[in-house]
N, C-alpha and C positions, 0 to 999 in steps of 0.2 A: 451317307455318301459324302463323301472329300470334294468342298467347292473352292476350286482355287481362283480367282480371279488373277486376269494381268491386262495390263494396261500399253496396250501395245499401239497408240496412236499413229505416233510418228515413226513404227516398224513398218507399219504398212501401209503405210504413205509410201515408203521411199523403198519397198520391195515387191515387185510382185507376188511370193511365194515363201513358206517357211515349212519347217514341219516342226515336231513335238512330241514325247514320248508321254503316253500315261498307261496306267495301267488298266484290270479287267473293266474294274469299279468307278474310276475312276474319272469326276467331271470337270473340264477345261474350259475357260470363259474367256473371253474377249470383249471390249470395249472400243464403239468406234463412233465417233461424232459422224452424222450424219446427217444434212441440210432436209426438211420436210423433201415430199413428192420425190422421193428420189430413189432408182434402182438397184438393189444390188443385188450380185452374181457371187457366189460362192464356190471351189471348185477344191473337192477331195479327195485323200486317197488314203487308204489306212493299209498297212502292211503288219505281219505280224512275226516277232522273233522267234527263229527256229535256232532250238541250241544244237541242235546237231551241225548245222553247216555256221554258225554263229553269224548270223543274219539275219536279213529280213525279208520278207517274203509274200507273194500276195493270196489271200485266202479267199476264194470270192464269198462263203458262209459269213465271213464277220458280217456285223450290219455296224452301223452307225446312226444316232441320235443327235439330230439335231434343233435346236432351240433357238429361238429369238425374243427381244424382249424392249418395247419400245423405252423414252424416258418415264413413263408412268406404269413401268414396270407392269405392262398388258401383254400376252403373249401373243405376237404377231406372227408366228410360223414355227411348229413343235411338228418335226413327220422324220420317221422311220426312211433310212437308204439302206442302202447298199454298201459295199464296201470301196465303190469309187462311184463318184459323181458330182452332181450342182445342185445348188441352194440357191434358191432365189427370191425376194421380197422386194418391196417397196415402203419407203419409210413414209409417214405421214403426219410425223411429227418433226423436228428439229431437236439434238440432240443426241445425250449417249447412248447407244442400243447396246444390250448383251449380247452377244452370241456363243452359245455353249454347245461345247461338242461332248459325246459318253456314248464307249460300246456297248451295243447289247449285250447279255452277259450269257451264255456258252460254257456247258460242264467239259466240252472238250478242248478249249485251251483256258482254263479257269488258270488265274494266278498268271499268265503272260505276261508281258509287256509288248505296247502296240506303238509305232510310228505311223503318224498322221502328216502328213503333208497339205497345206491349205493356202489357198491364193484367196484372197479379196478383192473384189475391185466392185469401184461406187459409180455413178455418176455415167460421162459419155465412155470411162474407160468399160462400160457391161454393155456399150452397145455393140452389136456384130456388122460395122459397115458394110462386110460383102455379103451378109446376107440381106441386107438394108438395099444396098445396089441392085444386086438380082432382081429383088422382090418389086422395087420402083423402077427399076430400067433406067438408072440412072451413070449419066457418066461421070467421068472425074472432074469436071468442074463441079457440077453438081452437089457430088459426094463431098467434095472438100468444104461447100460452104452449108452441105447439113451438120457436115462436121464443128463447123465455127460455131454454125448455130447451138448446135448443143453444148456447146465448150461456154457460149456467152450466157449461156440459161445458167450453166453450171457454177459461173463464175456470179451469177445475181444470186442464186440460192445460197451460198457460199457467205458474199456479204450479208444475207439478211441474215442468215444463222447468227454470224460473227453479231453484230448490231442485238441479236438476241440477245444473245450470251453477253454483250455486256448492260444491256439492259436488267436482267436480270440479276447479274454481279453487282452493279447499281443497287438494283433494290434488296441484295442482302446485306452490303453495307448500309445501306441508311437502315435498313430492319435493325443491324447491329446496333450499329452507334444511337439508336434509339431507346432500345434494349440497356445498354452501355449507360448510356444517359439519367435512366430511370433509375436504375441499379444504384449510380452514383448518389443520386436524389436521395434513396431510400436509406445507403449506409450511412449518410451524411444526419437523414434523421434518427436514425438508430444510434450514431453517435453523439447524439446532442444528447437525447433523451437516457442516453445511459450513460454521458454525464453530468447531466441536471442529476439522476434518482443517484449515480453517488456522490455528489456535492450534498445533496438531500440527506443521506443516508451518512455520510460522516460527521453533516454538522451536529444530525442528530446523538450520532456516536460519541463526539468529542463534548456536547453538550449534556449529555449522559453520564459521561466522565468525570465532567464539572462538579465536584462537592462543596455544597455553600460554605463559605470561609466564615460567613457572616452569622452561622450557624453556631458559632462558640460566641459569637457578639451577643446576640439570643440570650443564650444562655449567660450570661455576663448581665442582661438586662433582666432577665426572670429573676437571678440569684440576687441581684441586689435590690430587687423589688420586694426581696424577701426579706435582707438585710436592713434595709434602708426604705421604709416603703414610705416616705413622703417625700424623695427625690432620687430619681435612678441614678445620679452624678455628683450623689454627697453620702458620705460616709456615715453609716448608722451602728450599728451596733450587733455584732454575732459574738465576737469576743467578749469574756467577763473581766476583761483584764485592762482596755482603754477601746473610748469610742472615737480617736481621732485618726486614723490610719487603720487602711486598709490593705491587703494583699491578698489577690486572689491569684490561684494557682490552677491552670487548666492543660488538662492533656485530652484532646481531642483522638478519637480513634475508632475504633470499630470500621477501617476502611481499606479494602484492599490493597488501593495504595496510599500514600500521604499526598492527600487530595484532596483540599475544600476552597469550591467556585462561589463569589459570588453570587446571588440571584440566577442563580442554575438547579437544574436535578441535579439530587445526589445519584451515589453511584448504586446499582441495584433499588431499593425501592426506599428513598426519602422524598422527603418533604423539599418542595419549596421555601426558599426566606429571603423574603425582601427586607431590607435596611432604612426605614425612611427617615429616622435620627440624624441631626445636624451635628456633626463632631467636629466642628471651627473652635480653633482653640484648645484641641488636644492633639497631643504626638504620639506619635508610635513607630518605633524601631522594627521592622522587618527584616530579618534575614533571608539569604539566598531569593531576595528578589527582581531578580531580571530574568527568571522565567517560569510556568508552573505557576501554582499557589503563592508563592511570594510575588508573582509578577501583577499577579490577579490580586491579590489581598492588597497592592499600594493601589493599583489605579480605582477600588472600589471603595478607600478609605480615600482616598485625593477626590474622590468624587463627590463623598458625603464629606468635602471644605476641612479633612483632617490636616494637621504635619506629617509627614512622613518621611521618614531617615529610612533610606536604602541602605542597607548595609550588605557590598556585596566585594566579592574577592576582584573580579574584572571590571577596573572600572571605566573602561573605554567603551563595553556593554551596558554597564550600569547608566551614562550617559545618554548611549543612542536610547534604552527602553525608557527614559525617563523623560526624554525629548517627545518622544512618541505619545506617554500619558498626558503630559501637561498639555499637548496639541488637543486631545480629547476628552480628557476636563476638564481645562482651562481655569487649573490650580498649580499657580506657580509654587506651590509651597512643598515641594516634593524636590530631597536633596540627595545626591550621591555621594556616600563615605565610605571608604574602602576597609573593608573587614575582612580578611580572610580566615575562616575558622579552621582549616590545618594549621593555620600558623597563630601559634602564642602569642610572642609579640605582635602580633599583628592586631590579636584582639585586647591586646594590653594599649596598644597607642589607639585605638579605636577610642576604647571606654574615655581614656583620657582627654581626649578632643572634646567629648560627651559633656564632660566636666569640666572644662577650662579652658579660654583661649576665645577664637573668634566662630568657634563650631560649637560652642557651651549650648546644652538646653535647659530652660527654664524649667522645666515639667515632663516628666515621660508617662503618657496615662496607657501605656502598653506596650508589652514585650513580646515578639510572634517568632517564634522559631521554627521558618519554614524551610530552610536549611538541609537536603537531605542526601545522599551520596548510597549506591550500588555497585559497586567497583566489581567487575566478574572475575577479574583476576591480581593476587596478593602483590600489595604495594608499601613502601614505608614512606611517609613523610619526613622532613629535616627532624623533627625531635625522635624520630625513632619509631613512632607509634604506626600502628594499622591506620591508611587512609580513613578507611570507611568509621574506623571507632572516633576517628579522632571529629572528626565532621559530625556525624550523629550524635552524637554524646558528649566529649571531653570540651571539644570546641564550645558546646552550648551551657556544659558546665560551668568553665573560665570566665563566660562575658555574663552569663548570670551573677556568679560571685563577684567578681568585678563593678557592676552595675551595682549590687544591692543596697550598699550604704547611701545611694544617692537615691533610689526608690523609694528606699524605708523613711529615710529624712524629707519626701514630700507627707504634706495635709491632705492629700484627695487616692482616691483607690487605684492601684495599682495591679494590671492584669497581664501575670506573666501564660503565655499559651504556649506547649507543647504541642504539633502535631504528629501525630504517630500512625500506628497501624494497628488491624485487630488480630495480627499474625502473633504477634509477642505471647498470646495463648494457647497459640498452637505446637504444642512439646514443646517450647524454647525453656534454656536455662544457659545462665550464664555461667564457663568453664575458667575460674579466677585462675585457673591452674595455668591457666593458656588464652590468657584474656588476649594475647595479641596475635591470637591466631598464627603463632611461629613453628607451632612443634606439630602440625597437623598432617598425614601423610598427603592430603590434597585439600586444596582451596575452595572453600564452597561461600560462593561470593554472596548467595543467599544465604546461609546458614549466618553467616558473620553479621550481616544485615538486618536478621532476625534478631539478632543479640544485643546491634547496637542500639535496634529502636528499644527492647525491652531496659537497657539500662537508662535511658532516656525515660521510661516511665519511673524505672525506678528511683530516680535521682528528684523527677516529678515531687514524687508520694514521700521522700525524703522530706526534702524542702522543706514540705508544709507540717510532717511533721515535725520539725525542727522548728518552727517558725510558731507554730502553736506555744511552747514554755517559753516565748516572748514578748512583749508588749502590745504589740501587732494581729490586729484583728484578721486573718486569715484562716481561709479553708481551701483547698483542692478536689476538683469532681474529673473523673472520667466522663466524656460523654461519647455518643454515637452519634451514626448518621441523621436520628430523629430528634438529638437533643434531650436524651434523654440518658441519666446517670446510670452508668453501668459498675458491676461488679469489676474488682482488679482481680489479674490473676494471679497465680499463687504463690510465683517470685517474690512480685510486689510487695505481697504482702507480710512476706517474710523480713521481718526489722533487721537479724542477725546479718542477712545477704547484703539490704541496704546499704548496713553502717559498713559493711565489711569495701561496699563498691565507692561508697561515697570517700572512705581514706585513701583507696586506691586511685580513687580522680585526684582528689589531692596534690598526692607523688606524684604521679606521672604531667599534673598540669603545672609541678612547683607554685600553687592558689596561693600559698604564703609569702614568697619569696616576692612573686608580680603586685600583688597585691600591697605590701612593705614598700614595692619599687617605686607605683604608681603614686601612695599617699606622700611619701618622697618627695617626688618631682610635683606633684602636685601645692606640697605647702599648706599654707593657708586656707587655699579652697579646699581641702579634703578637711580641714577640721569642722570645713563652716559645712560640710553636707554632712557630717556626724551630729550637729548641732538638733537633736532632736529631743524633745521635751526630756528633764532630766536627763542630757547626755552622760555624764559623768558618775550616773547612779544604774547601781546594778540591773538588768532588768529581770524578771520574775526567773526566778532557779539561780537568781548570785553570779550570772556570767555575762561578760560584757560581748558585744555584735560580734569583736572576731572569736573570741573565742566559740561562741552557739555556731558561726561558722564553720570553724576547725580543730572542735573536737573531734 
């Protein structure tokens, strides 16, 4: 059955009478605020449509259902009429009442439609004065002021209802706003607490991230424990060829990304490594550090009382992160010199500051290349070259070659670090065809990036080969995240690719030309960092430093 409700307050208020069409089935509702103790008179009449005269008509067979329904939805008056008559109740609550009308339902005008005519009236309007009159023999003074009386009754029930009703709208507001309140309280904890667990949950993340930098340190103090095993900080003997100079060559990798923290987890399942070594009184050049691993590898060496040359391309950045270190461990000895590795010159007047002037170092006891660039989409630098090659590889090529003669001319060991990735095993091989990634139908900024960290190993494994038919007591280890030496892969290991990449860094860096430029400008001090036991005498294989350089 179809319940329709309407809301007809102030209809019938302000009319005595209406009517309403519904159908056989169909149930009609009304709503009418109603003060407690109070009478009402209901008066109807149902007619029904004849299509033959297209009207309406009275039937006396219809019947009529009527219902009533206090505020607590208690049925106070459900009875069967007639098809014209009155309804009458007394309300005993305060409040809204239902009152619903529905025909009986009739296989002889099944499907009709009916008009209902209906008058309401509450209060002294249901009383019947003249029948009031008759009944008490009362005359019209009389009459008038039963009249008042009941009008004054009706107007007291009237305000208490009112006084209810706001009573009651009172207490659903403050119900709300209690509610309201609560609600507030609880998102308020719900949002702390879930962002404590992801403050929680990222430091964890980012400290997960964190790959010990200090981890090739490690390894630098095992190897030459091994080297040198009656002092980790003096030069002993791996070479058969001189025990006073050392170079150690390390490429770090096996890591998702080029990633090593500090006194953090490594990335997936490594080891913790703490540094408690005092390195006051040794330097180290870091690249690309004002953020990342380079940022972390100065402020964890400035901690353990090292020197540390920032060598970074921005150096208005390089500044504020180095303001920032020294505020935190209150080592002044942490300097900013601006290196840029896309740019040549750049890292040609770099080296030379290195070497001469009021930037000159005494000593460099390590070289850190953390240095690293993912370009998503194909760029060229001022010399021509692929962004991403020239930053990964050429750049770290140039300032090694550059640096060398002043390396190899210190008495104490010298540790150049590679940081890399363990992706350079995964299919990579380098395309000399298309080294600059120019003739490729589409730009795969990872693919490129996989190639440039593998020639960065390769140049690695060169090196030390190279460095071995020399004077120079050195070796080269891969390591992992646990510090522990791993296999190269099969690039690497390929000498012919090597030599073939190492001439091609060459050309593309003009290593001879800067190189010629730098000892140049430099003079005197460039002979006196050549000044290295027997300078002048061939070293083992009959070839002198540039040459073993740029064969």
């Amino acid at each position: 059955m179809f319940h329709q409700l309407l809301l007809l307050v102030s209809t019938l208020a302000a009319s005595n009478a209406l009517y309403f069409h519904i159908a056989e089935t169909e149930k009609k509702c009304f709503i009418e605020e109603i003060p407690d103790e109070t009478m009402v008179i209901g008066n109807y009449k149902v007619q029904l449509f004849d299509p033959n005269t297209k009207g309406y008509g009275d039937y006396p067979n219809i019947g009529m259902h009527v219902e009533v329904k206090d505020p607590e939805d208690k049925v106070i008056l459900s009875k069967l009429y007639t098809s014209e008559g009155k309804f009458t109740f007394t309300s005993h609550l305060p409040g809204e009442h239902v009152i619903c009308l529905y025909s009986n339902s009739t296989a002889w005008f099944s499907g009709a439609q009916l008009r209902v005519h209906l008058s309401i009236q509450a209060g002294e309007h249901a009383q019947d004065y003249e029948q009031i009159a008759t009944k008490d023999k009362l005359n019209e003074l009389q009459l008038r002021i039963r009249q008042l009386l009941d009008q004054v009754e009706q107007i007291t029930k009237e305000q208490n209802y009112q006084r209810y009703r706001e009573e009651r709208f009172r207490q659903t507001s403050e119900s709300t706003n209690q509610r309201v309140l609560w609600w507030s309280v609880g998102q308020t904890l719900v949002l702390v607490l879930t962002g404590a667990w992801q403050m929680r949950h990222l430091k964890g993340f980012f400290e997960a991230k964190k790959l010990d930098i200090l981890n090739m340190f490690e390894d630098v103090f095992e190897c030459e424990a091994l080297l040198f095993p009656q002092n980790p900080w003096q030069l002993g003997a791996l070479s058969k060829v001189s025990r006073r100079r050392g170079l150690l060559v390390f490429l770090v990798s096996d890591l998702p990304t080029d990633c090593t923290i500090f006194g953090s987890s490594s990335t997936q399942s490594g080891s913790k490594y703490e540094l408690n070594e005092n390195l006051e009184g040794k330097t180290y050049v870091v690249t690309g550090a004002t953020s990342g691993i380079g940022q972390a590898t100065v402020e964890e060496l400035a901690k353990r009382n090292a020197r540390v040359i920032m060598a970074c391309r921005n150096r208005e950045k390089c500044i504020q992160v180095r303001r920032d270190i020294v505020l935190s461990t209150r080592n002044k000895q942490v300097y900013c010199r601006q290196c840029d590795l896309e740019d040549f010159d750049s890292i040609r007047a770099f080296v030379q500051k290195l070497c001469k002037g009021k930037f000159e170092l005494d000593r460099i006891d390590g070289l850190i290349d953390g240095r690293t660039m993912d370009k998503s989409s194909f760029f060229f630098f001022q010399e021509g070259i692929e962004r991403t090659l020239a930053t990964n590889h050429l750049g770290s090529f140039l300032l090694t070659g550059l640096l060398l003669d002043k390396l190899l001319a210190q008495d104490h060991p010298v540790r150049i670090v590679f940081l890399n990735t363990n992706i350079i095993g995964r299919k990579c091989e380098l395309d000399f065809d298309d080294l600059n990634a120019e003739s490729r139908k589409k730009y795969d900024g990872f693919e490129v990036y996989k190639q440039s960290k593998l020639a960065a190993a390769m140049f690695a494994r060169e090196l030390s080969e190279r460095l071995k038919a020399s004077e120079w007591a050195n070796d080269v280890w891969r390591k992992h995240r646990e510090r522990k030496e791993q296999p190269w892969c099969d690039p690497v290991e390929d000498a012919e690719k090597r030599r073939r990449l190492w001439n091609t860094s060459e050309v593309w860096t003009r290593l001879g030309d800067r190189m010629n430029q730098m000892r140049a400008e430099l003079g005197e001090a460039a002979v006196s960092m050549q000044k290295i036991p027997e300078a002048n005498e061939q070293p083992a294989g009959g070839r002198s430093w540039t040459r073993l350089w740029l064969w």
